[in-house]
C-alpha positions as a Markdown table, in Angstrom:
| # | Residue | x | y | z |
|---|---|---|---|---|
| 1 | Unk | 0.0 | 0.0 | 0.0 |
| 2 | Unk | 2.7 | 2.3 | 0.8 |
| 3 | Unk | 4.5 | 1.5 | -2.6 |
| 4 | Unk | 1.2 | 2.5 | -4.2 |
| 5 | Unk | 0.6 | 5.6 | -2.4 |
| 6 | Unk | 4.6 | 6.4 | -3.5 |
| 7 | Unk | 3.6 | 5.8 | -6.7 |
| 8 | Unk | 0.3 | 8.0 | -7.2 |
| 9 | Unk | 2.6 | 10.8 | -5.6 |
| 10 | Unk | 5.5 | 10.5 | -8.0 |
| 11 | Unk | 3.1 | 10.5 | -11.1 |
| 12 | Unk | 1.3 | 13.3 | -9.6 |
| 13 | Unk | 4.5 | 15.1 | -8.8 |
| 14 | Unk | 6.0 | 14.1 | -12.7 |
| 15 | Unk | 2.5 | 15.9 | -13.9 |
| 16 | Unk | 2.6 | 19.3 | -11.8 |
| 17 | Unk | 6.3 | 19.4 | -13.0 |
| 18 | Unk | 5.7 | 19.0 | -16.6 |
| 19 | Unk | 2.7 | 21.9 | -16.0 |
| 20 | Unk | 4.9 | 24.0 | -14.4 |
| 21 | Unk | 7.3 | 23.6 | -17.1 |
| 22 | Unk | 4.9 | 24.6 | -20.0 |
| 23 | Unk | 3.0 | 27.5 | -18.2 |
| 24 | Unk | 6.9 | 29.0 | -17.9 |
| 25 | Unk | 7.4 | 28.1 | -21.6 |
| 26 | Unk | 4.2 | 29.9 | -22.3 |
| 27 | Unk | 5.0 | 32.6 | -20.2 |
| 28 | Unk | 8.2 | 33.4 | -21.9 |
| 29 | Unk | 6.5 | 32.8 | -25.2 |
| 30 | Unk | 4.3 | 35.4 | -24.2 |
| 31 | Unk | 6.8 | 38.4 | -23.2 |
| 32 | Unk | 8.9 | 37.4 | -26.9 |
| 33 | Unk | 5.6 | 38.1 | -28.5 |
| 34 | Unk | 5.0 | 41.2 | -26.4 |
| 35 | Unk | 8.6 | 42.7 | -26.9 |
| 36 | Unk | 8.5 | 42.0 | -30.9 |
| 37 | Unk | 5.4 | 44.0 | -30.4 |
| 38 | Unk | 6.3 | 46.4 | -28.4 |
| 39 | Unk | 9.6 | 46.9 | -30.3 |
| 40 | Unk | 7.8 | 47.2 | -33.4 |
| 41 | Unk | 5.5 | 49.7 | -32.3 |
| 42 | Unk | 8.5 | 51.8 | -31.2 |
| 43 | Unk | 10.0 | 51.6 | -34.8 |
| 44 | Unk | 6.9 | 52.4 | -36.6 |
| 45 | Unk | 6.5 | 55.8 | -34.3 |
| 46 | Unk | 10.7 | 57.2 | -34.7 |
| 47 | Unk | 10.0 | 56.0 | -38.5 |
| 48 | Unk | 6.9 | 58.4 | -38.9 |
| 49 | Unk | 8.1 | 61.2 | -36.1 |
| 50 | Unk | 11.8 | 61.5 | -37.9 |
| 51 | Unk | 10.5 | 61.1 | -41.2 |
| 52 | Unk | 7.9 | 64.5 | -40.7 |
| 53 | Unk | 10.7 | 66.2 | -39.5 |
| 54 | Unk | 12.4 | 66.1 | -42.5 |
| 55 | Unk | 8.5 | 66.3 | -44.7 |
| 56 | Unk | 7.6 | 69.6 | -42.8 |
| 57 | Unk | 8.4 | 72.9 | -42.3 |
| 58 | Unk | 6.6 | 74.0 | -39.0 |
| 59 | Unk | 6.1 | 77.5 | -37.1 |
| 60 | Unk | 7.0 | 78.3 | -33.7 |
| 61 | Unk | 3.5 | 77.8 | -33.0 |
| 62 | Unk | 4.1 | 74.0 | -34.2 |
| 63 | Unk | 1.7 | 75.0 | -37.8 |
| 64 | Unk | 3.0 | 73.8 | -40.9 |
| 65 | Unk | 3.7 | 76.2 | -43.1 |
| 66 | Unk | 5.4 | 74.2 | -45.9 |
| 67 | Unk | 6.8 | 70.9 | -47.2 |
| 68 | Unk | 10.3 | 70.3 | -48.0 |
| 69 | Unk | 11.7 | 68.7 | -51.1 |
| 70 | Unk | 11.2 | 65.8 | -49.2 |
| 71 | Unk | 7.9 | 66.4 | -48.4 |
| 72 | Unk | 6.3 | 67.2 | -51.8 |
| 73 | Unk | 8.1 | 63.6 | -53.5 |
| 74 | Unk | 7.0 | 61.3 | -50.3 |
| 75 | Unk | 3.5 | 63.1 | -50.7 |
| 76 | Unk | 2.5 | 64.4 | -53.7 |
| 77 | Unk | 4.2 | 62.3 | -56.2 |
| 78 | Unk | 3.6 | 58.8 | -56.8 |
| 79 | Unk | 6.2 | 57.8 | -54.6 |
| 80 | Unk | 2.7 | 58.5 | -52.1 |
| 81 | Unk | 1.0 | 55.1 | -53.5 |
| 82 | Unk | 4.5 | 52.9 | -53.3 |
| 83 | Unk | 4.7 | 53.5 | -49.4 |
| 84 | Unk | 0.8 | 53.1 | -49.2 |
| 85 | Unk | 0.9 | 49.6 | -51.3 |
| 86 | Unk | 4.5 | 48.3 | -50.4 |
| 87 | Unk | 3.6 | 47.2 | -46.4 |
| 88 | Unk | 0.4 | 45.5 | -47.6 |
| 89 | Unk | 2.2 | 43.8 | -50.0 |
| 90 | Unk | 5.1 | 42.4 | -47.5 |
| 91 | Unk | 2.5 | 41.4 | -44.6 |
| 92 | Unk | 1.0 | 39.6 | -47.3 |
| 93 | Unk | 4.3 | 37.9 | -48.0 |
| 94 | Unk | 4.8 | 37.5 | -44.3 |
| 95 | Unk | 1.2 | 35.7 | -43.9 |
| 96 | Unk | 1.3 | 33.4 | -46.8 |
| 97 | Unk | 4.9 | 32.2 | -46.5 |
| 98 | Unk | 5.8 | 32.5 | -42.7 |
| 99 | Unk | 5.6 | 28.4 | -42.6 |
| 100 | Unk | 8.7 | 28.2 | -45.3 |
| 101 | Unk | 10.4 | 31.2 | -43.6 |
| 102 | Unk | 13.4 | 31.3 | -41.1 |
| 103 | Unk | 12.3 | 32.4 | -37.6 |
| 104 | Unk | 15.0 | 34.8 | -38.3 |
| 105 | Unk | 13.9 | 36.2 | -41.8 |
| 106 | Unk | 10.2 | 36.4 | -40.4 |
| 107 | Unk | 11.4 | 38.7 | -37.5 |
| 108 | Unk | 13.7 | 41.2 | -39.8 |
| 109 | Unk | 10.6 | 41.1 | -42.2 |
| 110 | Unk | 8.2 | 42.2 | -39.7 |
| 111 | Unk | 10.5 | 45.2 | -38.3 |
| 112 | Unk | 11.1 | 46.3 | -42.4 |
| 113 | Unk | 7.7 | 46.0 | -42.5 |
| 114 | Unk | 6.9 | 48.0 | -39.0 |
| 115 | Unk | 9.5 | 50.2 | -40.8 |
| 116 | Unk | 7.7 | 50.8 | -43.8 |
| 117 | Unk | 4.3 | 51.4 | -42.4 |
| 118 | Unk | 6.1 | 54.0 | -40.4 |
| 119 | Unk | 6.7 | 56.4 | -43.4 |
| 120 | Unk | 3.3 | 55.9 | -44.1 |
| 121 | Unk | 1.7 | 57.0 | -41.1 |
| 122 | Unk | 4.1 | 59.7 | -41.5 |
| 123 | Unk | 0.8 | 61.5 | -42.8 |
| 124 | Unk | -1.0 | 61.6 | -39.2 |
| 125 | Unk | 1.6 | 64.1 | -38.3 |
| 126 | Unk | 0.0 | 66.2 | -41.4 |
| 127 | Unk | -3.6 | 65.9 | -40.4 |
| 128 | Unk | -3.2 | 65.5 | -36.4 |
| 129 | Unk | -1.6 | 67.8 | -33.4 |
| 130 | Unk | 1.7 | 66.5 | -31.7 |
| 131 | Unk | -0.2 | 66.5 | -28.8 |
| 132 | Unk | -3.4 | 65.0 | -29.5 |
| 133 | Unk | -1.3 | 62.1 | -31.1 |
| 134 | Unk | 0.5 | 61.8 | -27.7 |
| 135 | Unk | -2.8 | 61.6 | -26.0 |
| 136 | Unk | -4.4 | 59.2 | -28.3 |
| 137 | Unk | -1.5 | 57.2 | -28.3 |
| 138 | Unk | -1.4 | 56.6 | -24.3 |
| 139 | Unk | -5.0 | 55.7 | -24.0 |
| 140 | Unk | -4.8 | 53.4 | -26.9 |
| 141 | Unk | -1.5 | 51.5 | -25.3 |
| 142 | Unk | -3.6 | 51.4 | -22.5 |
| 143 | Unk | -6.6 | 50.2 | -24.0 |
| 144 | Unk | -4.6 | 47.5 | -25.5 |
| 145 | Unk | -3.0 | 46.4 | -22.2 |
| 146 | Unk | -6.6 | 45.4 | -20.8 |
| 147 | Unk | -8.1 | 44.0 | -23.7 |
| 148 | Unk | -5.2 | 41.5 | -24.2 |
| 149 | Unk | -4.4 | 41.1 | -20.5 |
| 150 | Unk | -8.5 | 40.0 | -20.8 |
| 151 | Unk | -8.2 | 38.0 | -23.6 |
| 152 | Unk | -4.9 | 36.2 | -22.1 |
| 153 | Unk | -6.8 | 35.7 | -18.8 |
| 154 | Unk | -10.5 | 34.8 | -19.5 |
| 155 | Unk | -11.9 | 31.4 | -19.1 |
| 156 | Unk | -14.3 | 31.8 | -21.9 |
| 157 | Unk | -13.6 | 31.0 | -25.2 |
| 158 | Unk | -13.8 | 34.0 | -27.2 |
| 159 | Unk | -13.8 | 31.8 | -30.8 |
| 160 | Unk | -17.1 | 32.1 | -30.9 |
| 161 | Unk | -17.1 | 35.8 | -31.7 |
| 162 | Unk | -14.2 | 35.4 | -34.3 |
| 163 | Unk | -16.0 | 35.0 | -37.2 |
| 164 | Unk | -18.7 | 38.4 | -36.1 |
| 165 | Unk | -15.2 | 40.1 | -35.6 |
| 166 | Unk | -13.9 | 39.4 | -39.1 |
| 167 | Unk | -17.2 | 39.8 | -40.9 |
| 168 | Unk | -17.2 | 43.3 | -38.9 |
| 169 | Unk | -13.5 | 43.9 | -40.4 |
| 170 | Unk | -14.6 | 43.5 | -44.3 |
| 171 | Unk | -17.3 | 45.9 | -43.4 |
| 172 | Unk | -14.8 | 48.3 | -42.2 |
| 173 | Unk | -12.6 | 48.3 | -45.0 |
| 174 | Unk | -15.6 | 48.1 | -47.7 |
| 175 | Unk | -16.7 | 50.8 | -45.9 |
| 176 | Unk | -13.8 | 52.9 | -45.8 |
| 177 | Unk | -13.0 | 52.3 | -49.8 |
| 178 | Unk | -16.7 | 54.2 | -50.3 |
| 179 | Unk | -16.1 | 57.1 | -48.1 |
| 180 | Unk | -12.8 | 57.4 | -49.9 |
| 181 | Unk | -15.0 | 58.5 | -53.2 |
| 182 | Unk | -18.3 | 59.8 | -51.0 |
| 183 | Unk | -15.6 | 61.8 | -48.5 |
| 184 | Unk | -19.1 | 61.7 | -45.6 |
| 185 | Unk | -17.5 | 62.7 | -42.3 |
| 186 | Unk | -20.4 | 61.3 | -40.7 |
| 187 | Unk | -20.0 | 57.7 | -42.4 |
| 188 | Unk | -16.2 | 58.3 | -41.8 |
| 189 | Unk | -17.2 | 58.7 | -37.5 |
| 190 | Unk | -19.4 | 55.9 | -37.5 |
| 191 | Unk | -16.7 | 53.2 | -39.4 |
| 192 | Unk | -14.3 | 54.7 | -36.8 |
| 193 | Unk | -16.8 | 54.0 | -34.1 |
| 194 | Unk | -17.2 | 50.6 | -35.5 |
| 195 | Unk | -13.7 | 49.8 | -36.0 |
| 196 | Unk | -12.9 | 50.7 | -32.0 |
| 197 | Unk | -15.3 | 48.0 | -31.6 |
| 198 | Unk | -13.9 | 45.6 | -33.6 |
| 199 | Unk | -10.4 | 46.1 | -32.9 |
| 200 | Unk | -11.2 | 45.8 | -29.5 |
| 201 | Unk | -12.3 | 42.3 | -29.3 |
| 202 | Unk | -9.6 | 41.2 | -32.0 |
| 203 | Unk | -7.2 | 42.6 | -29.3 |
| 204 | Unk | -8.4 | 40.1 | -27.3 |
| 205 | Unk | -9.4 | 37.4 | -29.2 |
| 206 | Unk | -5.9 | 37.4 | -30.9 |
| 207 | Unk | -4.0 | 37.1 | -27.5 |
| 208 | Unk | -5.9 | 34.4 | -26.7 |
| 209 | Unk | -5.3 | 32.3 | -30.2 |
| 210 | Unk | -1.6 | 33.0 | -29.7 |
| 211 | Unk | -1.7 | 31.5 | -26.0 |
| 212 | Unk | -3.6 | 28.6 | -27.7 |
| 213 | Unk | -1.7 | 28.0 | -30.5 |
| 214 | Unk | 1.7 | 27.6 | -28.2 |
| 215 | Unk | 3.0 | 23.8 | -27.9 |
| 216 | Unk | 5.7 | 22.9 | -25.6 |
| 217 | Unk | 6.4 | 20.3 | -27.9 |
| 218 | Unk | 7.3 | 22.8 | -31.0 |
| 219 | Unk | 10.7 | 23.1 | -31.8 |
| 220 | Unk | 12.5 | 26.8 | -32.1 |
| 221 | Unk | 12.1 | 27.2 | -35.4 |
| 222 | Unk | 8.4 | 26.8 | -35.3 |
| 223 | Unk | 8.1 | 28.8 | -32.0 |
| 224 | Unk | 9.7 | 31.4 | -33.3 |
| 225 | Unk | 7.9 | 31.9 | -36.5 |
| 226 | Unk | 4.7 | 31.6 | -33.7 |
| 227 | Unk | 6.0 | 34.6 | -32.0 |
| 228 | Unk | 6.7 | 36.6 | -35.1 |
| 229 | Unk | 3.1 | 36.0 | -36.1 |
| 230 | Unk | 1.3 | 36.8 | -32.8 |
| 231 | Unk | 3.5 | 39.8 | -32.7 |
| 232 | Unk | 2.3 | 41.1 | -35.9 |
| 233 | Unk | -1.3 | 40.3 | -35.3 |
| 234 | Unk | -1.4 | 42.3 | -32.0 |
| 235 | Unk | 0.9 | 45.0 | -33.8 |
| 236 | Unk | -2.1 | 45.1 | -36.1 |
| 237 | Unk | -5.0 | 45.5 | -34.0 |
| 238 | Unk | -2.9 | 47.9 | -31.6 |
| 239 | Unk | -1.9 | 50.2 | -34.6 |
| 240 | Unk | -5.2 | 49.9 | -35.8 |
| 241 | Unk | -6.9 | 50.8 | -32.5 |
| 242 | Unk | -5.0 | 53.5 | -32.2 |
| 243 | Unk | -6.2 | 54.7 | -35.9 |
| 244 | Unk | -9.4 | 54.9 | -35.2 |
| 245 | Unk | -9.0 | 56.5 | -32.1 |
| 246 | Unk | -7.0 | 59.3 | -33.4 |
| 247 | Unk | -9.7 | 60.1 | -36.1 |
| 248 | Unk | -12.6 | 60.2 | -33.2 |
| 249 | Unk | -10.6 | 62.1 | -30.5 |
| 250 | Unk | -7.4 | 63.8 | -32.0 |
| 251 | Unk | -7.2 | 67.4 | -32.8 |
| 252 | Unk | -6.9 | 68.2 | -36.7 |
| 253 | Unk | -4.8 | 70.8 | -38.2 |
């Protein structure tokens, strides 16, 4: 009997060991997702900030007054449509052949790309105060902390909603395509409304598919092209989150 009881303890003991060792896997797993992420973010925003330095020509009052050289080819010249179309086209890349990539190759891809986008959201700088793009930008980071923190947390399973989520994202994006030729600033407040909404619960449904998805078991090639994946996701919805907060709350020029 005592042998027995040894034995139920040891197999109990082997199982809370092998738990403990995946929820510390998963848990660094986690923060590499995070800091690509974060690190990401970070680029996109000294990319954009450094790049309307050298675009604009400002007052002491902080007005623009002009565009440099600069300036007028990034945005009024055709060069404008390359740095609009070239990050959709390499997170496309990224998406369709991150299974045949290097974890390596997949993690200076996402930064060129986080680059990239960066020269394009150079523009918010254009339409948007310093300020209010400050103040957007906190509440957003903030916004995003909770929503993932929920979605990495919560014992329901938030699959269920995935599909309303995407069917709500097409909507945005057909929606946004019209009001590029109809130019309605009330259909333009209510897709930002809606895309708040959306980007919200991606937020956290994302975080908690990339907690799912994680396997012990996967070697670190695999994990990392895992973590380069979920870091672009949440890069996604945070920089989308942002986007349409800045067009509901930030000050215009």
């Amino acid at each position: 009997m005592s042998d027995f009881d040894r034995n139920v303890a040891a197999s109990r003991g082997g199982y809370a060991d092998r738990a403990a060792a995946i929820d510390a896997g998963l848990r660094a797993h986690m923060i590499r997702v995070y800091n690509y992420m974060a690190a990401a973010v970070a680029l996109t925003g000294v990319v954009a900030f450094l790049t309307f330095q050298l675009s604009a020509v400002t007052n002491e009052a902080g007005a623009i007054v002009a565009l440099t050289p600069l300036g007028q080819a990034l945005f009024g010249s055709w060069l404008m449509w390359v740095l609009m179309l070239a990050p959709l086209a390499l997170v496309f890349f990224i998406s369709f052949r991150i299974n045949t990539l290097e974890a390596g190759t997949a993690r200076l891809l996402f930064f060129v790309y986080a680059a990239l986008l960066g020269l394009s959201l150079t523009t918010i700088f254009l339409a948007f105060t310093a300020t209010s793009i400050t103040r957007v930008f906190f509440v957003s980071a903030a916004a995003f902390g909770a929503l993932s923190l929920y979605g990495y947390t919560t014992q329901r399973n938030l699959s269920a909603m995935g599909s309303f989520l995407i069917m709500g994202l097409i909507g945005v994006i057909v929606a946004s395509l019209v009001n590029i030729f109809l130019k309605s600033s009330g259909l333009d407040w209510i897709i930002s409304v809606v895309g708040v909404l959306v980007f919200a619960g991606l937020t956290a449904w994302d975080t908690q598919k990339i907690k799912e998805i994680y396997s012990a078991s996967d070697d670190g090639t695999v994990t990392g092209r895992k973590a380069v994946m979920g870091a672009l996701s949440l890069y996604l919805d945070f920089i989308n989150l942002f986007l349409m907060l800045l067009r509901i709350f930030g000050d215009r020029r």
